[in-house]
N, C-alpha and C positions, 0 to 999 in steps of 0.2 A: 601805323596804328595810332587811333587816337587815345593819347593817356586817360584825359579827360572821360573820355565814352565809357574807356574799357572800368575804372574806376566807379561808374556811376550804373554800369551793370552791373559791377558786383555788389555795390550797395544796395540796391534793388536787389539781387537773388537772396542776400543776406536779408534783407526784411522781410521778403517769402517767407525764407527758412524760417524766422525765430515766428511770425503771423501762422505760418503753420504747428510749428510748435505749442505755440498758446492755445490755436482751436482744437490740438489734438487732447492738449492736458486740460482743457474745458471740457471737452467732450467723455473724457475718465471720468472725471468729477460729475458729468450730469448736469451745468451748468449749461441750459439752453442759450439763454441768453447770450450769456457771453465767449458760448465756439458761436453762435448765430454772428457777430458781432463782429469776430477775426475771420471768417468766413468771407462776410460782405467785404473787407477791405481787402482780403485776395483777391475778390474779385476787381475792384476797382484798378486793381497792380496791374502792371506788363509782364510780369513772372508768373505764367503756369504752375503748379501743382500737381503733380497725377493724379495724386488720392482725389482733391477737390474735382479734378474733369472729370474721372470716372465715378462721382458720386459715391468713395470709400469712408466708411466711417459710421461713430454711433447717429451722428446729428443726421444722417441720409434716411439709417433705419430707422430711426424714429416716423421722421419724415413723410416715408414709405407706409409705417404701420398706421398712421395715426390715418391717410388718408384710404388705404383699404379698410379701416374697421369704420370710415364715413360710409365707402361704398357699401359696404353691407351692411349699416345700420345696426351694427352690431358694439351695445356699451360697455360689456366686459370685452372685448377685444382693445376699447378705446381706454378704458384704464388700464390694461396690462401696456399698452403704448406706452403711457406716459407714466406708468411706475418708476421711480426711483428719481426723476426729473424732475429742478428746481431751476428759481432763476436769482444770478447773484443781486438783481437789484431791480427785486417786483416793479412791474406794473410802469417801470421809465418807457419814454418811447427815446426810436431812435432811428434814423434814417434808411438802418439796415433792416427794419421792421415793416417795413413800407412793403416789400416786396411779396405778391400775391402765395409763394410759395418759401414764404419766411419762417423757419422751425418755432422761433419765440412764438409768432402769430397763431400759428397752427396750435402749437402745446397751451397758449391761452385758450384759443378757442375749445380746444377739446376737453379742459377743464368742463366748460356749461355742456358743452355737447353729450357728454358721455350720463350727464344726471336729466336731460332733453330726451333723451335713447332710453333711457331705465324709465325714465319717469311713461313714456308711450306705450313700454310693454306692460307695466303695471296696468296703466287704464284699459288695455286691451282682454286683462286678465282679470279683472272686474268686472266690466263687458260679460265676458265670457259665464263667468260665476254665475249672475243677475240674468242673465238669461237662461242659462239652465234651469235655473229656481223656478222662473214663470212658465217654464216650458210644461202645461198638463201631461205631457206626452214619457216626462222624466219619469225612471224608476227609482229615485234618490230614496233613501230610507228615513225616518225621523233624523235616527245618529247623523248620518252621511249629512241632509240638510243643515243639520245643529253642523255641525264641521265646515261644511264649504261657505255658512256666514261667518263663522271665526276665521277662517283664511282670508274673508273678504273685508273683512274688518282692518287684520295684519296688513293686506296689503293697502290701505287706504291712508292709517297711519304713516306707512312707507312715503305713498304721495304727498301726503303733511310735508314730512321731514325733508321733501326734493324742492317743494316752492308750490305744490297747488294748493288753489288756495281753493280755501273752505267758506263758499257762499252763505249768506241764510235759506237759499232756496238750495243749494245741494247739502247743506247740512239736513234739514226736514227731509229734502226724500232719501238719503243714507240711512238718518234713523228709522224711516220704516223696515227696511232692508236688513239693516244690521243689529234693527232690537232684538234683546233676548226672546224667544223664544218659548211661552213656558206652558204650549195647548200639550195634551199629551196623546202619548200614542201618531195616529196618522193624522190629526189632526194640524200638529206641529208642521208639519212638511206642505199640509193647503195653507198654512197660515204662511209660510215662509214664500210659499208661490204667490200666495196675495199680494203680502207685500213688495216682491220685487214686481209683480205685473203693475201693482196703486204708483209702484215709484216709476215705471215708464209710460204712466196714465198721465202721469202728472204736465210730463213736459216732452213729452214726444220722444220719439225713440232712444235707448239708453246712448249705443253708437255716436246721437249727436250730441246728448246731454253730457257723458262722460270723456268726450273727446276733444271738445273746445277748450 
């Protein structure tokens, strides 16, 4: 037997060992980055892992969550993924990052992603409002109109606060939509159909006005 070999496998299982220990006590800690990091250098070793072959651990579920809540498009599933998870040293790159299915990568990207997802259903749900409004066929009441422009208001604020931005030409046609309101009786409710119908007069269907 080779003293030499046998000597330098053990060194090698020994630095498995303690590279798995760092990424597991990363991985407690919520430290993407840096179990992403001892992760990649197990991988580089000659020393298997079990946990790492069989994909055990928080870094895997993360992993996992972040990209089913892609497949379903679904934002609050993408912030509960990445609840409690930071990185010990924002925004460095590193060669272990490189990799298409890299946790750091993923949990950056799902940062923008998940206000990408919120911010879509919002506009959808704007959409949705604005068209009811215009619809003559609605039984909306004065109250109920005065009400679903105040929700369409909230929610538009909300787009503010994500990154859309507020043109001078969707500014004008929002305030037709979202002015107060103050014809009374039924009146209020044709005024409020007015203007959401003036505001997808203005620039062609709301679907592509509020969707770009």
């Amino acid at each position: 037997v080779d003293k030499d070999l046998v000597a330098k496998a053990r060194a090698e299982a020994s630095t498995a060992r303690q590279r798995w220990k760092d990424a597991k006590e990363a991985m407690d800690k919520k430290l993407v980055d840096r179990a992403d990091v001892m992760v990649w250098k197990l991988k580089k070793g000659r020393v298997c892992v079990d946990e790492m072959v069989n994909r055990q651990g928080l870094l895997w579920d993360l992993v996992d969550a972040i990209q089913d809540a892609e497949a379903s498009k679904d934002w609050q599933a993408m912030r509960d993924a990445v609840a409690g998870w930071t990185e010990e040293r924002p925004g460095i790159e590193h060669e272990a990052f490189k990799d298409p299915e890299s946790a750091t990568q993923l949990f950056r990207a799902a940062q923008r992603r998940q206000d990408e997802l919120r911010l879509r259903e919002l506009r959808q749900d704007v959409n949705d409002i604005l068209n009811s409004l215009k619809d003559p066929m609605s039984s909306l009441s004065a109250t109920e109109a005065k009400a679903e422009l105040q929700r369409c208001a909230k929610l538009v604020r909300e787009m503010l606060r994500l990154g859309w931005e507020m043109t001078p030409a969707r500014n004008a046609r929002l305030l037709l939509a979202l002015g107060k309101v103050k014809a009374e009786g039924g009146r209020e409710v044709s005024l409020a159909r007015f203007n959401a119908a003036l505001l997808q007069m203005l620039e062609g269907s709301l679907q592509v006005v509020l969707l770009l």
